[in-house]
N, C-alpha and C positions, 0 to 999 in steps of 0.2 A: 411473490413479486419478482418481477425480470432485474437484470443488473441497470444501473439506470446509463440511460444513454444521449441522455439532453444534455444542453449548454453547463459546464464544469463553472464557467464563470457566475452564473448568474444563482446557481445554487450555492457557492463559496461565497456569496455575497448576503445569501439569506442567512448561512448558516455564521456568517463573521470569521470567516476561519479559509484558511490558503488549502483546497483541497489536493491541488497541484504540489503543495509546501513549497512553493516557490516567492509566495506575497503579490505576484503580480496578478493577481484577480483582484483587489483589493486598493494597490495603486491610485488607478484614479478613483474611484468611489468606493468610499468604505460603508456604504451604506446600503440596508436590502432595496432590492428589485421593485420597483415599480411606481404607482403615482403619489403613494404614502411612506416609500421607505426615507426618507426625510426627516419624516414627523419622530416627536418624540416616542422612543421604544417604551414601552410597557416592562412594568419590573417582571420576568419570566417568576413561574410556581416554579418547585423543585420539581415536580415531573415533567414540567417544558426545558428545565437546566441536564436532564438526566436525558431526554428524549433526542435533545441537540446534540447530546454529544456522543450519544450510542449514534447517530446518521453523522455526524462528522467524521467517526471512526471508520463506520461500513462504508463511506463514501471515497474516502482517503485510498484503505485499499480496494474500493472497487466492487465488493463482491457484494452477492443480494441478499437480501433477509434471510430467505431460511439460512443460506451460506451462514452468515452470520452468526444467527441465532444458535447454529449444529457446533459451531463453533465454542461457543461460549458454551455451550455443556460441556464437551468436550473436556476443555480448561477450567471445568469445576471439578472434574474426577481427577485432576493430576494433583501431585503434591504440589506443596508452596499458594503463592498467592493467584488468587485467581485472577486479577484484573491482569497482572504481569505475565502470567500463561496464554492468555487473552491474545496478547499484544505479540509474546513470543513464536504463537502458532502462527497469527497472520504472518507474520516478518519468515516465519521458514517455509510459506510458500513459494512455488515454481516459479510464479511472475515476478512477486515482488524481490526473490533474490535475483531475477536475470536483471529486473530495472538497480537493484544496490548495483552492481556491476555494469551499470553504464550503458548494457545492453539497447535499449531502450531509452528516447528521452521523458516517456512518462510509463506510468504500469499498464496502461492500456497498446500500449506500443509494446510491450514487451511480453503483455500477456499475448498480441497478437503472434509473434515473434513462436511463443509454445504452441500455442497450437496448430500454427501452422506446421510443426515439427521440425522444428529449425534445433531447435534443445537438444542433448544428449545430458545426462546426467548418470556418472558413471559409464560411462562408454555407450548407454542404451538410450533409443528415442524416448522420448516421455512429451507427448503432447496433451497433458490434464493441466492445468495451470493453477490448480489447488495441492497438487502434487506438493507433498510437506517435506523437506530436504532434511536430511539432516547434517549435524555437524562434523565435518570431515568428506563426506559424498561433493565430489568435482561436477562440477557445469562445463562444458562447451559447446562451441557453434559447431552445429555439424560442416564438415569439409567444404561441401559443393555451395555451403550458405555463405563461405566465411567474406566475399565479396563482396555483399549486398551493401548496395547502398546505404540505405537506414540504421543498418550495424555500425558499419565506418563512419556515417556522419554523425551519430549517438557518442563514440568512442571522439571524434574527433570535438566533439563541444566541449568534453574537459572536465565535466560534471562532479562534485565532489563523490570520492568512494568511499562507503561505510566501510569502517575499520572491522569489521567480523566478516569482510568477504577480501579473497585476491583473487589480480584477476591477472592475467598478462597479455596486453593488448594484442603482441604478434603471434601468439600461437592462440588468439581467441579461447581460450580456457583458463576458470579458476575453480577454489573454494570455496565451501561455505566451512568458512574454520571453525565457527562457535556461536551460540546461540550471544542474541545484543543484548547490555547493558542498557538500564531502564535510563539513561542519561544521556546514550548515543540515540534513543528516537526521539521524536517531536515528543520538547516539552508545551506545547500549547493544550495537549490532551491529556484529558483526565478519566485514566479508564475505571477507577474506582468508581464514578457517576455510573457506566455503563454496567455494572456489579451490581448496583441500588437498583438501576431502572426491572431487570431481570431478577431480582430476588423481593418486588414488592409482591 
């Protein structure tokens, strides 16, 4: 299955959840989509509470099933807890550290941002956007980008910055200092569900 590329609000609506993490999909109507989202919800099975929130997740950062799915093997073979491994691979990807950083004002703006090869990561282009950073390896805009528009107006909205990245507006380059604490990301997510769904 493709990454999805329809209306962000109106899926954030079905799934109850800010896929933006910003809350304003939700604002005016916190209710799903359509001529019955009104009506009273249905108690969800535990495989529709485990189903929602593995697509909240993969919706969040963007990437498609199999993405996903390669993912969460991946984060079963490492040490420690898997849902947290989970959570730690998405977050040290290539988009999602350029949008911590401001970069960008959503992950899809910032994943645009990599591929187009705007990115350096340690000194060299990297346009893969699942490109996995690690701890201590620098980001920058490349030179002849660092004008663009969209850069300066992302940088210029003010956007809160995740404390496991720096970043220094005028010479457009930072870190990814260290892998986040399960307390710096959305707590609205429960990646244990997303464990259960993939281990029945």
């Amino acid at each position: 299955m493709a990454r999805y590329t329809g209306p962000v609000w109106k899926k954030s609506r079905r799934l109850s959840f800010s896929i933006l993490e910003t809350g304003e999909e939700l604002k005016r109507r916190n209710y799903p989509p359509g001529q019955h989202g009104q009506a009273r919800r249905p108690k969800l099975s535990d495989y529709a509470t485990q189903l929602r929130e593995k697509q909240r997740i993969r919706l969040m950062y963007g990437v498609s099933e199999r993405q996903f799915f390669n993912t969460y093997l991946k984060a079963v073979k490492k040490e420690g807890v898997t849902g947290l491994n989970l959570l730690h691979m998405l977050e040290s990807r290539l988009d999602n550290v350029v949008y911590r950083m401001n970069l960008g004002r959503t992950r899809n703006a910032a994943r645009q941002l990599v591929n187009h090869g705007h990115i350096l990561v340690d000194g060299k282009k990297v346009d893969i956007p699942s490109f996995q950073v690690k701890p201590g390896q620098t980001i920058e805009v490349k030179e002849s980008s660092r004008k663009m528009a969209s850069i300066n107006d992302a940088l210029d909205a003010n956007l809160s910055m995740a404390d496991f990245v720096e970043f220094d507006k005028e010479t457009k380059k930072g870190k990814f200092v260290r892998l986040p604490e399960r307390t710096e990301l959305n707590q609205e997510v429960n990646e244990a569900l997303v464990v259960e769904f993939y281990s029945r």
